[in-house]
C-alpha positions as CSV (number, residue, x, y, z in Angstrom):
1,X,-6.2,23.2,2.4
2,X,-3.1,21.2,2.6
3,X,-3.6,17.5,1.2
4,X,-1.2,14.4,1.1
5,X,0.4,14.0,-2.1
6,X,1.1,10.7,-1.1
7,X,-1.8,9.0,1.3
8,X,-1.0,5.0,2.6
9,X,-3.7,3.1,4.4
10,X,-3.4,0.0,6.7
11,X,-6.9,-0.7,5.8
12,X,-7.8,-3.3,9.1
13,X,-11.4,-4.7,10.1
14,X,-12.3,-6.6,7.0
15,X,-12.9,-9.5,9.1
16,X,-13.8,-8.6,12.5
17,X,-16.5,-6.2,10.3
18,X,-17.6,-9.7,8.8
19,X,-17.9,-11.3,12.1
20,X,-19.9,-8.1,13.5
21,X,-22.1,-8.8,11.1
22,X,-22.4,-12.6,11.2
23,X,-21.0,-12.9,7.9
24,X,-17.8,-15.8,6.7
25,X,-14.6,-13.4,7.3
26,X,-13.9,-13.6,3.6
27,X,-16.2,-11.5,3.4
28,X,-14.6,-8.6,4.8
29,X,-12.0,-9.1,2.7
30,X,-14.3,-8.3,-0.3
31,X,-16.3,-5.4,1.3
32,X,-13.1,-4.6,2.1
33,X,-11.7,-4.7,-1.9
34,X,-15.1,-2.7,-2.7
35,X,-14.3,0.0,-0.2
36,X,-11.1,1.1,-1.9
37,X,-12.6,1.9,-5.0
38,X,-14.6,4.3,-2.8
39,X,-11.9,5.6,-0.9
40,X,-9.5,5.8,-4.0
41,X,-12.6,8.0,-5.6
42,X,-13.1,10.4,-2.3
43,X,-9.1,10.6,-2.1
44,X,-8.5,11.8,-5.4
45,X,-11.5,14.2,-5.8
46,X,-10.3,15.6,-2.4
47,X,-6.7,16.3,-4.5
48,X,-4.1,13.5,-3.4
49,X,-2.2,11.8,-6.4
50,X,-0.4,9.0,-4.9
51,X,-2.3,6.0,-2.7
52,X,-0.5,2.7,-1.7
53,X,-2.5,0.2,0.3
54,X,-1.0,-2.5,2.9
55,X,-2.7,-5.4,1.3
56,X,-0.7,-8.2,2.6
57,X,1.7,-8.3,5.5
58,X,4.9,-10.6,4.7
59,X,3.9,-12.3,8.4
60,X,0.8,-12.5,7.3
61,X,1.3,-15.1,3.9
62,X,2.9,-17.1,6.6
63,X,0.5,-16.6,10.0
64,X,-3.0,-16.6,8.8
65,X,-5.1,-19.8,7.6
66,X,-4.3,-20.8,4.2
67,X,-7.8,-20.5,3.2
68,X,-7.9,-16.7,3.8
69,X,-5.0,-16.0,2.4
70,X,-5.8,-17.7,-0.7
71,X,-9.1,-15.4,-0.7
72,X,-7.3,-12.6,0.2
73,X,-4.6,-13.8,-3.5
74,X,-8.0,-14.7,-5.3
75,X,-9.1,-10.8,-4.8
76,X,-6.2,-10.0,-5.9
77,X,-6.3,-12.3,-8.8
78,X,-9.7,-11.6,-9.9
79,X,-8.6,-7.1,-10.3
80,X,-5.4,-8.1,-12.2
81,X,-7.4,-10.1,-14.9
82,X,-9.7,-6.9,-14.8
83,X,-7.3,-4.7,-15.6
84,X,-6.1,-7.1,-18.0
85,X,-9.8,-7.6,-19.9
86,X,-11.9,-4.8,-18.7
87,X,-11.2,-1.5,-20.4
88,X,-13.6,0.1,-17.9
89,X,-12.2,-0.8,-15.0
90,X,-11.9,2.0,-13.1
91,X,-7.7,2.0,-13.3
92,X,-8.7,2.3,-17.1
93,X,-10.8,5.4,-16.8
94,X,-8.9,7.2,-14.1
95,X,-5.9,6.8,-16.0
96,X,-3.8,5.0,-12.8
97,X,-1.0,3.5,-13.0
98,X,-0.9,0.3,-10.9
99,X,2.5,-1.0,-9.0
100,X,2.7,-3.9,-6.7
101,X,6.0,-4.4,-4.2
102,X,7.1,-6.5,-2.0
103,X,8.1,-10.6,-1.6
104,X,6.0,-10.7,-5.0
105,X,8.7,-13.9,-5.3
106,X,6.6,-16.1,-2.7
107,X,3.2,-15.8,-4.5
108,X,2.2,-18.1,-6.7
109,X,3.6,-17.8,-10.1
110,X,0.4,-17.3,-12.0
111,X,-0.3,-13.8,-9.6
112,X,3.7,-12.6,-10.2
113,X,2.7,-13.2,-13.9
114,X,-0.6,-11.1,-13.5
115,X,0.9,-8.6,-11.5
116,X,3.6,-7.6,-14.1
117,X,1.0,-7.7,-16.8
118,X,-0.9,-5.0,-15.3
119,X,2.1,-2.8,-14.0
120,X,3.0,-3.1,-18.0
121,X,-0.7,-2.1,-18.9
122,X,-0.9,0.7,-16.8
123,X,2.5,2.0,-17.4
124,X,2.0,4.5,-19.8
125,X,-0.9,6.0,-17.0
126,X,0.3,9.3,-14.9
127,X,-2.9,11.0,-13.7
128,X,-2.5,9.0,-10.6
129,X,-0.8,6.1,-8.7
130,X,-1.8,3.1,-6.7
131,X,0.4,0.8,-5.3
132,X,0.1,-2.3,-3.6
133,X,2.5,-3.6,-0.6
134,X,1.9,-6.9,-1.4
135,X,3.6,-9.9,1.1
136,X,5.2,-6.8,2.1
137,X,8.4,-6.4,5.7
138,X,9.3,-3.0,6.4
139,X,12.4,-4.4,8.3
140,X,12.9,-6.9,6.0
141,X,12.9,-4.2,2.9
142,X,15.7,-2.7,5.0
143,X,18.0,-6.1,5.4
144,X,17.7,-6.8,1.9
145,X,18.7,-3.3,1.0
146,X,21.7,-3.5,3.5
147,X,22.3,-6.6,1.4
148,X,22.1,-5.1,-2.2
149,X,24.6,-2.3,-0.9
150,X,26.9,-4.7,0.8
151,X,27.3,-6.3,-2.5
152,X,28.2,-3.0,-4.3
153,X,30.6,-2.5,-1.4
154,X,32.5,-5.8,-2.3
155,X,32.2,-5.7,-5.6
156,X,34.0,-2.5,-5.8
157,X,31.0,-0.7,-7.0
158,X,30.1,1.5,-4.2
159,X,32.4,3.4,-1.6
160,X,31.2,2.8,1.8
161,X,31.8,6.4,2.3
162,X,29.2,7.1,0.0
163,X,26.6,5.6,1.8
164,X,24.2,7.8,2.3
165,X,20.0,8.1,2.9
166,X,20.1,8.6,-1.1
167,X,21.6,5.3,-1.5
168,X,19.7,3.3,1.2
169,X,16.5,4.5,-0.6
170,X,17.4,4.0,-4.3
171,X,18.0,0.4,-2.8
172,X,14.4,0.0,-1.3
173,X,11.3,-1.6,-3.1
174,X,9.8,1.7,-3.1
175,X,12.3,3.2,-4.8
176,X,10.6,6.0,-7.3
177,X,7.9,7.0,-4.7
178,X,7.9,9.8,-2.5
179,X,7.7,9.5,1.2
180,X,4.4,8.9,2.6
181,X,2.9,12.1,3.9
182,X,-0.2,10.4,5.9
183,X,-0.8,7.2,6.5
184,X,-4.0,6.1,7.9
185,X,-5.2,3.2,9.8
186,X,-7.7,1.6,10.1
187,X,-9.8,-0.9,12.3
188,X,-8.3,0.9,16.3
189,X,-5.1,-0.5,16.1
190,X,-2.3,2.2,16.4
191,X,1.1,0.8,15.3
192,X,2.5,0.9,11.5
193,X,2.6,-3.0,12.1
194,X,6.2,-3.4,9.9
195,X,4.9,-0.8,7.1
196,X,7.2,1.6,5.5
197,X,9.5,2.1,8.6
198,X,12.1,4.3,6.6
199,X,9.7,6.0,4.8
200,X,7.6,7.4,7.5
201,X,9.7,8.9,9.5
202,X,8.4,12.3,9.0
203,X,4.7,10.9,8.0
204,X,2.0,12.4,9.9
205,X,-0.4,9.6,11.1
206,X,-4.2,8.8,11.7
207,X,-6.1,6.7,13.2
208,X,-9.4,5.6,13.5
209,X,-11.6,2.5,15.1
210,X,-14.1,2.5,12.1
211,X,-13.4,-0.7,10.6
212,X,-12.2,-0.6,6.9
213,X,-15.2,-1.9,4.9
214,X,-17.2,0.6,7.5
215,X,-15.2,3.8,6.3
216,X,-17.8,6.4,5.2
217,X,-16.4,8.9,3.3
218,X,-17.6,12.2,5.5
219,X,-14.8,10.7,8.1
220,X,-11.9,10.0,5.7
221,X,-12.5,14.0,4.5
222,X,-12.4,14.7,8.0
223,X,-9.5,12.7,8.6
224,X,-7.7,14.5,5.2
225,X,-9.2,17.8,7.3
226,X,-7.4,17.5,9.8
227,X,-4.0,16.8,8.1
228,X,-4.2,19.9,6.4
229,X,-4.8,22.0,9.7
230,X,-1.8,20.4,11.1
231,X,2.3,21.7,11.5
232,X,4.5,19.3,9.5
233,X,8.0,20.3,10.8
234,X,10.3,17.4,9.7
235,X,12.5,17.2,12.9
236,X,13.2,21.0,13.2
């Protein structure tokens, strides 16, 4: 069967799961941490080497409460120092190697540190991959790519005629991954929600109403099922 080298997940619901269950949104957001350990577990038994998770939207450090997103940096916060301290953290004995892009500049400074202090500890790791779009703009991972070449340009650096998909994405954030082959959402909302919009132009999508923290893993193999059965043609 055909699996996705490369699996993303918008991994939506945390909260409105929380709410179902008339629980304090934050937490979904840990159920919601807990779950992709599972998922990560299920993916990679089921053969896919690469896995990068939506965590944080760039509009949403800016357009949820400031409590939740501090919960949601907290999370993040509290894996880092695992990965830091906790040889058996399960990055540790799956041998994964961790990488975290996007405005990484507008967190606070103490998670930038964190964040480059695991990418360093897990750097020598190739059995799999995880990464984390973190205060993370499609769009706005395009502008600032425009910008990077445009400099180049001026500078003398570049030809414009050189210009080319190659050179937009060795100017992206992502540069160094492949293309996303699936990406699956989460939570009954179907829209990519400013996620990877260059990348994923040839992704095959899914998705699904379960909520994230509700994701058993009998649907995401069905979900990874039906990706293999399916015709990837790549605009021809």
């Amino acid at each position: 069967m055909q699996v996705p080298a490369h699996l993303c997940i918008i991994p939506d619901g945390n909260r409105r799961f929380a709410k179902r269950l008339m629980k304090a949104p934050w937490k979904g957001h840990e159920w919601g941490n807990e779950k992709l350990k599972d998922v990560f577990e299920w993916s990679t038994k089921a053969g896919v080497k690469v896995i990068t998770i939506y965590a944080l939207s760039l509009e949403n450090l800016t357009n949820r409460p400031k409590h939740e997103i501090d919960l949601i940096l907290n999370i993040a916060k509290k894996e880092s120092r695992g990965i830091l301290e906790n040889k058996n953290h399960f990055v540790h004995k799956n041998r994964i190697r961790v990488r975290f892009f996007g405005r990484t500049d507008l967190l606070p400074k103490d998670l930038q540190q964190l964040f480059r202090k695991a990418e360093q500890k897990t750097k020598s790791y190739s059995s799999y991959f995880l990464n984390f779009a973190i205060a993370y703009g499609g769009r706005q991972e395009l502008v600032e790519a425009a910008r990077k070449i445009a400099v180049k340009i001026a500078n003398r650096k570049l030809d414009p005629e050189d210009v080319d998909e190659t050179v937009i994405r060795q100017n992206l954030q992502t540069n160094g991954f492949t293309d996303p082959d699936l990406i699956i959402r989460t939570g009954g909302e179907k829209r990519l929600s400013n996620f990877l919009l260059f990348q994923s132009a040839y992704s095959e999508l899914a998705f699904t109403d379960t909520y994230w923290p509700a994701l058993t893993k009998k649907e995401l193999l069905s979900i990874l099922k039906d990706f293999g059965n399916r015709e990837r043609r790549f605009g021809k």
